[in-house]
Structure formats: structure tokens, C-alpha cells
N, C-alpha and C positions, 0 to 999 in steps of 0.2 A: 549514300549509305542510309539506310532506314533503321528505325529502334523495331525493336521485337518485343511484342510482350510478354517477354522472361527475362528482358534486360534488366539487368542490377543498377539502383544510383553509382556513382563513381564511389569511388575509397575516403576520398575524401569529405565526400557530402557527409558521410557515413558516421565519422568523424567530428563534423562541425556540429552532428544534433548530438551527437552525445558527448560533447563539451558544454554543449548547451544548455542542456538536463543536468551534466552535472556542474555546472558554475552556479545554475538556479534551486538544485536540492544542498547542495553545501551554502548558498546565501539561506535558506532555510532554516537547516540544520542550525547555522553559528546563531539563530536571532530567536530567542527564549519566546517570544511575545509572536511571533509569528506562527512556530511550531506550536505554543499555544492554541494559535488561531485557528491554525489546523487540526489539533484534537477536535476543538470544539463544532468545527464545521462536519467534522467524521463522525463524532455523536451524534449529532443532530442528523444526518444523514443515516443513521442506525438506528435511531428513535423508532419504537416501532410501536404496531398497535396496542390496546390496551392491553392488560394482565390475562395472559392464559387462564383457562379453568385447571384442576388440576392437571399436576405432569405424567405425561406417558412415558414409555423410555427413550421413543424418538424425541421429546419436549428435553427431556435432562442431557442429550445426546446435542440440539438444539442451544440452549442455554451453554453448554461446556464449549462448544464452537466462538459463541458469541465474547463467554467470558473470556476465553483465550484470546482475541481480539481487542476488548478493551483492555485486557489486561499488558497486551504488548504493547497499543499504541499510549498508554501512563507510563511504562519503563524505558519507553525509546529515550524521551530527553536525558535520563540520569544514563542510560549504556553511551549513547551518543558522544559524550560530554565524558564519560570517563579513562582516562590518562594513562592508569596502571597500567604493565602489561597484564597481568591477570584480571585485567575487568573489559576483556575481548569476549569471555566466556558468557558479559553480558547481553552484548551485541546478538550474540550466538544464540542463547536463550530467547532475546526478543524473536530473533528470525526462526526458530522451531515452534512458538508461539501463532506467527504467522501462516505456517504452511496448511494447517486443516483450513483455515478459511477462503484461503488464497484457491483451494484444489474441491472448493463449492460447484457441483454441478449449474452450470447459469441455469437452466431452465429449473424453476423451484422455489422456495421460501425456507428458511430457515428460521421460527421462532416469530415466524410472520413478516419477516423481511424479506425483500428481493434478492436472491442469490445476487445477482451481477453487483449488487447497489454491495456486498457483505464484500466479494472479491475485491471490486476493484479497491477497496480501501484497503484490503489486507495485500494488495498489490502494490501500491500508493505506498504502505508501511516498507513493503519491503523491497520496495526502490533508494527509501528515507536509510535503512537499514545497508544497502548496499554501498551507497552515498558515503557514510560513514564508514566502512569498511575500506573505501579506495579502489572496488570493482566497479569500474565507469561503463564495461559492457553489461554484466549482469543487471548494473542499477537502471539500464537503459532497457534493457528486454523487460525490467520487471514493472518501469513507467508505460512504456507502449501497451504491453498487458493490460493494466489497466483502463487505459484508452481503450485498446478492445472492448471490453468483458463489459463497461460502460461510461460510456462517452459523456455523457449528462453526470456522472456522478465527480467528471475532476474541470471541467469548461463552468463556464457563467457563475461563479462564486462557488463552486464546489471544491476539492481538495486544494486544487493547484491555484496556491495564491495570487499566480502572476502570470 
């Protein structure tokens, strides 16, 4: 019997990496100093060139992308970590926060950054964001994503801690 190249892993393989992903985004998630670490590696990876001259309306279009991004990956730890039943809404927020960045054309810049370099971290977020939620496929399609979109931005010291 020969493999075909349209053959699928088994079920189970399937399984084992997305137990995987998610044993190592919820060791993440639970460890204050780590998810730190990873903010910090995400800004720095977002760091971009100097100060724009003034803004046009793609610049404020630009910037409002951007903000939205930082502004979810600073609210992840307190949604994360919150108990209530009504602080799911927070979760919620973080990941609506996420989706303009995340749906960045790769080929491009936005604010002088690399689309792929904006995605995958807003991909990365909303792997982190899934994690927490308990959807261990979604959290998985939304890690792989980022590995797509770019490879260099979560390997060799970049998002993924571990």
C-alpha cells in the first residue's frame, strides 16, 4: 500500500499536536512572568520605524489597526485570569480586538510594519485567547496560522516561549 499525496495524518496524530499546543499555551497562560515575556517579545517584534510625518487617513486607519493590537495583547492577562461568569465578555472583547489585525493582507506594511510580522502575533494572541476559552481546535488552527503567515516571527526567541 502506498501514501498519496492527499493522504491525512491519522486522527490521532491530529490529536497529540493539539494537546500539545494546548498543554504549552495554558502552561503560558497560568504563568504571569512568562505571558509578560511574551508581551514584551511582541512589542519589540512591532517596534517599528521612526515617527511617521503627518497622518493621512490610511496612517490613522494604520495606527487604529496597530492600537487595537496592543491594546488586546495588555488586556489578555486580566480576561485570561478572570473567574466571573460575566467577565467571558472580556475574553470576547480581547478576540474582536484581534480580528482586524489578524485579517492583514501579508503582502504590505501597516504603519511601517510587516503585515506577516502584525498577523502572526495577532494570530499568536488569538491562539492565547482560544486557550483560555477551552477551544483546543480553534486555538490550534489559530497557532498554525501563525506559523504560516510567519515563521521567524514565533521560532528562535520570538512569540513562542518554548
Amino acid at each position: 500500500m502506498t501514501a498519496t499525496a492527499t493522504a491525512f495524518p491519522p486522527h490521532a496524530s491530529i490529536c497529540s499536536l493539539i494537546s500539545f499546543l494546548g498543554h504549552h499555551l495554558a502552561a503560558l497562560l497560568a504563568d504571569p512572568a512568562d505571558l509578560l515575556a511574551t508581551r514584551r517579545r511582541c512589542v519589540k517584534l512591532l517596534a517599528g520605524p521612526s515617527p511617521r510625518p503627518a497622518s493621512s487617513a490610511d496612517g490613522d486607519d494604520d495606527d487604529a489597526v496597530l492600537a487595537a493590537l496592543q491594546g488586546a495583547i495588555d488586556s489578555l492577562p486580566s480576561a485570561a485570569s478572570a473567574d466571573a461568569p460575566g467577565d467571558a465578555g472580556l475574553l470576547h472583547d480581547v478576540e474582536a480586538a484581534l480580528q482586524a489585525p489578524a485579517l492583514l493582507p501579508e503582502e504590505g506594511r501597516t504603519a511601517g510594519r510587516d503585515n506577516r510580522v502584525v498577523a502572526a502575533c495577532a494570530y499568536f494572541y488569538l491562539a492565547l485567547v482560544r486557550a483560555a476559552q477551552g477551544d483546543a481546535w480553534q486555538m490550534a488552527a489559530h497557532f498554525l496560522q501563525a506559523v504560516l503567515v510567519s515563521p521567524a516571527a514565533l521560532a528562535g526567541g520570538g512569540l513562542a516561549p518554548r
